[in-house]
C-alpha positions in Angstrom: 204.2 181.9 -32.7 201.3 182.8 -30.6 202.2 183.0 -27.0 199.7 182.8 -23.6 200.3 183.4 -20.0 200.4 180.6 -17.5 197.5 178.8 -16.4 196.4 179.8 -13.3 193.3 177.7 -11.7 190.7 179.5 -10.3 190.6 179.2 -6.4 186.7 177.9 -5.0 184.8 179.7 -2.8 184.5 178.5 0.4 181.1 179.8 1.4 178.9 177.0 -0.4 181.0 174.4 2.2 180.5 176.8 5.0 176.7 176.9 3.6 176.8 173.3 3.7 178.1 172.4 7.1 176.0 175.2 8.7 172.7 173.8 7.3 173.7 169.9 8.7 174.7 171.9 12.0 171.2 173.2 12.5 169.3 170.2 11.0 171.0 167.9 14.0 170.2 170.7 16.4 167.0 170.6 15.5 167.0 166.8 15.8 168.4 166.0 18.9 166.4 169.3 20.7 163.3 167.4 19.6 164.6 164.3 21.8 165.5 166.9 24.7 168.6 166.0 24.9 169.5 169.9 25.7 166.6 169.9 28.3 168.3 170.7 31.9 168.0 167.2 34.0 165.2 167.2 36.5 165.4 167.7 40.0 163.1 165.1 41.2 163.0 164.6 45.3 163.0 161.1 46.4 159.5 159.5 46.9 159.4 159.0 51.0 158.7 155.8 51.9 155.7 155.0 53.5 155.4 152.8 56.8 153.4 150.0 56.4 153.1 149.3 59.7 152.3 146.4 62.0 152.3 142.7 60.1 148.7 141.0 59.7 148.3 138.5 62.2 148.7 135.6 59.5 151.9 137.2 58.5 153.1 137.4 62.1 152.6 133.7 62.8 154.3 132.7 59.4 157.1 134.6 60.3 157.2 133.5 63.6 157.2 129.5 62.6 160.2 130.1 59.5 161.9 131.9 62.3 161.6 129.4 65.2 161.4 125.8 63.0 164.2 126.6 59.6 166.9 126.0 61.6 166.1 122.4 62.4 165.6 121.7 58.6 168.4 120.1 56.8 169.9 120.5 53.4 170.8 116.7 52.3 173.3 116.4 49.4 174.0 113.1 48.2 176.4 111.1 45.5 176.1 107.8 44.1 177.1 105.5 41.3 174.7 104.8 38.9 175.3 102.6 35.8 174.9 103.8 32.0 175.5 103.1 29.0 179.6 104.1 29.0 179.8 102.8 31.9 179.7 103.9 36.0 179.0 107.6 36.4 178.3 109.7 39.3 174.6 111.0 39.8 174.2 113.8 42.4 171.2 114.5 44.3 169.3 117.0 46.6 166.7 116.7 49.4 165.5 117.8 52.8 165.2 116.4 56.6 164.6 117.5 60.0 165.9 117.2 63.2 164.7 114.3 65.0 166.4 114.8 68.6 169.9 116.0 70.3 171.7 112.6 69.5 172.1 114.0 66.2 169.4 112.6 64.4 168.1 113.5 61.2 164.6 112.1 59.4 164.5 112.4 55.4 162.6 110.1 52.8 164.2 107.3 51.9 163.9 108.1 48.1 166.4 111.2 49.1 169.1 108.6 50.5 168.4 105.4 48.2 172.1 104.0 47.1 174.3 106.8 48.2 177.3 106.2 48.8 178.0 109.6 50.3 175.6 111.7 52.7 176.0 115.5 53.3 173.9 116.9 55.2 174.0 121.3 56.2 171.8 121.9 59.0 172.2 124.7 61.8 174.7 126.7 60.2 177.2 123.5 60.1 177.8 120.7 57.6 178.3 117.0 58.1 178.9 113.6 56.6 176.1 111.2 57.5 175.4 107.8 57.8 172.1 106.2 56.5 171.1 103.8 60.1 167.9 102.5 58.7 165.2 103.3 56.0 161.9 102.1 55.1 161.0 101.9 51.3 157.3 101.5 52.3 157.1 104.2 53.8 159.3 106.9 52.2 161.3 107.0 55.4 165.1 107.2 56.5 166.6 107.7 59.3 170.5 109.8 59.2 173.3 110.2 61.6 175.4 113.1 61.4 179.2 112.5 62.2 180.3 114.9 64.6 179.1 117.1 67.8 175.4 118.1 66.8 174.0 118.6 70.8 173.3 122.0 70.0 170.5 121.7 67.1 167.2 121.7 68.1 164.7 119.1 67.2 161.0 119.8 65.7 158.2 119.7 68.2 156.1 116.6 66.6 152.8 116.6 65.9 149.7 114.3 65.2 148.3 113.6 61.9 145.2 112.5 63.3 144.4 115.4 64.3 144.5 117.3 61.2 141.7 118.9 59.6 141.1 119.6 56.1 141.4 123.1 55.8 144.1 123.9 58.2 147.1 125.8 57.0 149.6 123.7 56.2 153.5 125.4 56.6 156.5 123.2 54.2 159.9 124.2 54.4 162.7 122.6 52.3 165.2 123.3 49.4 163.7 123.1 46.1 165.6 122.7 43.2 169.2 123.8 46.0 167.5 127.0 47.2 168.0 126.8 50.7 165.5 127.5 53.4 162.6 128.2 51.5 159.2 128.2 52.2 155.5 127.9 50.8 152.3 127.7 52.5 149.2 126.2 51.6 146.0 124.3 53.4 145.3 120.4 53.9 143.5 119.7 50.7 142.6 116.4 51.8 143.2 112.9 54.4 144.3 110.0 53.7 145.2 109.8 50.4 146.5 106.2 48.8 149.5 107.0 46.0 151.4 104.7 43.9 155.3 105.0 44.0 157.7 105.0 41.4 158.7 101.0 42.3 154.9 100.2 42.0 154.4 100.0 46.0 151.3 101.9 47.8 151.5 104.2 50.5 148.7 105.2 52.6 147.4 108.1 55.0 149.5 110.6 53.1 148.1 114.3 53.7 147.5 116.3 50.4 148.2 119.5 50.5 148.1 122.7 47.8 151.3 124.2 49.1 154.0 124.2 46.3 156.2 121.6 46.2 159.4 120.8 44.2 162.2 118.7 43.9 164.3 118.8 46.5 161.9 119.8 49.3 161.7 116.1 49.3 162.2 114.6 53.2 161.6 118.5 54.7 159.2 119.2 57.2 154.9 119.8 56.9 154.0 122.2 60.0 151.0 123.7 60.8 150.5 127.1 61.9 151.4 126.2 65.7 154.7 124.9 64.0 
């Protein structure tokens, strides 16, 4: 009988793995220095800022009116019950007002107040239930009074429609779509205008005018530039 020594299996060389890992070692090198990731980060100085400056004239007066008039204009939040078709559900609802005088007085439209059953109303830095004392549907008009001590608000300086001109620059303030305080500014378009409302009636000597306005600035103030 033939006999052989035991098998022994030959042991690999490492150096093609070496080889290997080397060469995908270098190709991501090569890679990721072509995105400069190994670039040192810059040292950049902050751009100064540059003073703009006094305000334009126009811009000083806008300022001047949001400053003197937004804290007479009201944020009016209402519920009522409406009725569909599973039954009696709440409907919420937004809108503006002014200040009318010291007694705690607050105009709106009457669209705004129409059914509520409940009346908020956030005006001067303070919140209040209200009560709706009269409205006229003819006119869009309603007249609020807030519970609670309200001597310290200031009422808007009034003006007269008939002395509008088209052209001048007409200031709204209100809170379209819930966004507090805001305002837009346009020019009188146009004089008595005639509109049809939503129940079918008419109402005349409205003031058109190409300021934006949205839902919810419904009830809020138009001032010209004198406030």
């Amino acid at each position: 009988m033939t006999s052989y020594p035991p098998f022994t299996p030959r042991r690999q060389s490492p150096l093609p793995l070496l080889f290997a890992g080397a060469a995908f070692a270098l190709a991501a090198y090569l890679v990721l220095d072509r995105t400069g990731v190994f670039d040192p980060a810059p040292t950049a100085e902050p751009r100064p800022v540059t003073p703009r400056g006094e305000l334009a004239p126009l811009e000083q007066g806008f300022v001047e009116v949001f400053e003197r008039c937004s804290p007479s204009v009201a944020h009016i939040n209402t519920s009522s019950l409406v009725r569909t078709g599973f039954g009696i559900a709440e409907q919420k609802g937004s809108g503006s007002g002014f200040v009318w005088d010291r007694a705690g007085v607050v105009v709106t439209n009457d669209h705004v107040v129409r059914s509520a059953r409940e009346v908020l109303v956030s005006v001067g830095g303070r919140n209040y239930r209200a009560d709706v004392l009269a409205s006229s549907p003819n006119h869009d008009l309603a007249v609020l009074q807030l519970r609670g001590k309200a001597g310290d608000l200031v009422p808007l300086p009034l003006g007269s429609s008939a002395d509008l001109r088209v052209g001048q620059t007409a200031i709204a303030i209100g809170n379209p779509f819930g966004f507090d305080q805001t305002m837009t500014t346009g020019v009188v378009s146009a004089l008595n205008r005639t509109l049809p409302t939503e129940d079918g009636r008419l109402m005349h000597g409205l003031i058109q005018v190409d300021a934006a306005i949205n839902p919810g600035n419904s009830g809020g103030p138009l001032l010209d530039s004198a406030g």
